[in-house]
N, C-alpha and C positions, 0 to 999 in steps of 0.2 A: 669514240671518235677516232678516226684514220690518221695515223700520225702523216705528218705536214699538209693537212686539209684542215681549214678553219672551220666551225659548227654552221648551220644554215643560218643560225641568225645572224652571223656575220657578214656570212653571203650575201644575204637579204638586206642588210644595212646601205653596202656597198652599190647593188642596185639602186637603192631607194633615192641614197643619198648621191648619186650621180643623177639620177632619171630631174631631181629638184636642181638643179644646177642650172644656171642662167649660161649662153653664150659667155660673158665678160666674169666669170668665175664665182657671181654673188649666188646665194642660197636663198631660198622662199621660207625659211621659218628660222625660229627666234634661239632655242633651246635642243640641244638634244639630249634625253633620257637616255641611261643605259642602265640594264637591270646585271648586275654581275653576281659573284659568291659572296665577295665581301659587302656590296651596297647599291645603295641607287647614285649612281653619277650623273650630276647635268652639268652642261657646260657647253659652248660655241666650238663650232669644227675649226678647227685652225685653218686659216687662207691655204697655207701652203698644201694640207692636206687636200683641200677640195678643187686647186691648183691640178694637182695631180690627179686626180679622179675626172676631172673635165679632161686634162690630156692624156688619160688611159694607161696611166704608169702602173697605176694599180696590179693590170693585169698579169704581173709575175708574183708580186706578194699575196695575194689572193689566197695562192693556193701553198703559202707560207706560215704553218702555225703559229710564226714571230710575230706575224704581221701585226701593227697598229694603229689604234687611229689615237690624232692629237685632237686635245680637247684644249680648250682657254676659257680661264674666267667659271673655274671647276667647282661645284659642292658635291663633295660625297656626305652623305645618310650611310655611314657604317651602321650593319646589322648588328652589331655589336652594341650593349651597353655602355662599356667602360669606356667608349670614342665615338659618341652619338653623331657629330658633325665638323667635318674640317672641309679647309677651303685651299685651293691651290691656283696659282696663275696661271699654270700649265699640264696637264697629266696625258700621260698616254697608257692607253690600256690596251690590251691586248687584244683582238676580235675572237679570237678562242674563248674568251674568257666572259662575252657577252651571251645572257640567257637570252632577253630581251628588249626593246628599244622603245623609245615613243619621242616624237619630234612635237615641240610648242610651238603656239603661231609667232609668228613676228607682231609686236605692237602694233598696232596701229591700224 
């Protein structure tokens, strides 16, 4: 990978996850999957991040290998034996660091 360009799938996130974005900042589904090195992380886009993704802020971190996205209301599935599953209020992870993604419907 191209240092300070993110992997396409984070590319592709950021698309995806703008393209489901309501006018008034709400999102069409429930969960989002992310497939990393260390786990499967689910967990809700933070307001603020998807705030920003409706107002186009995004488009200088983009192409920021720091770049992040916030998660809320987190479980990771560590690949790892000895740490099967932790939970966190809050995580952000890195879009570098996403192999692959998958979004859950919303209830109802």
């Amino acid at each position: 990978m191209e240092i300070g360009k993110i992997n396409p799938a984070g590319d592709a996130l950021f698309e995806l996850l703008r393209s489901t974005i309501s006018p008034d900042g709400a999102h069409a589904f429930g969960h989002l999957v992310l497939y990393t090195p260390f786990g499967v992380v689910r967990g809700r886009t933070g307001i603020a991040f998807l705030q920003g993704l409706n107002n186009g802020e995004e488009n200088t971190a983009v192409e920021d290998s720091r770049a992040v996205i916030e998660l809320n209301e987190v479980t990771v599935e560590h690949y790892s034996n000895h740490l099967p599953t932790a939970n966190f209020d809050r995580l952000y992870v890195r879009l570098a660091d996403i192999q692959g993604f998958a979004l859950e419907r919303s209830p109802g």
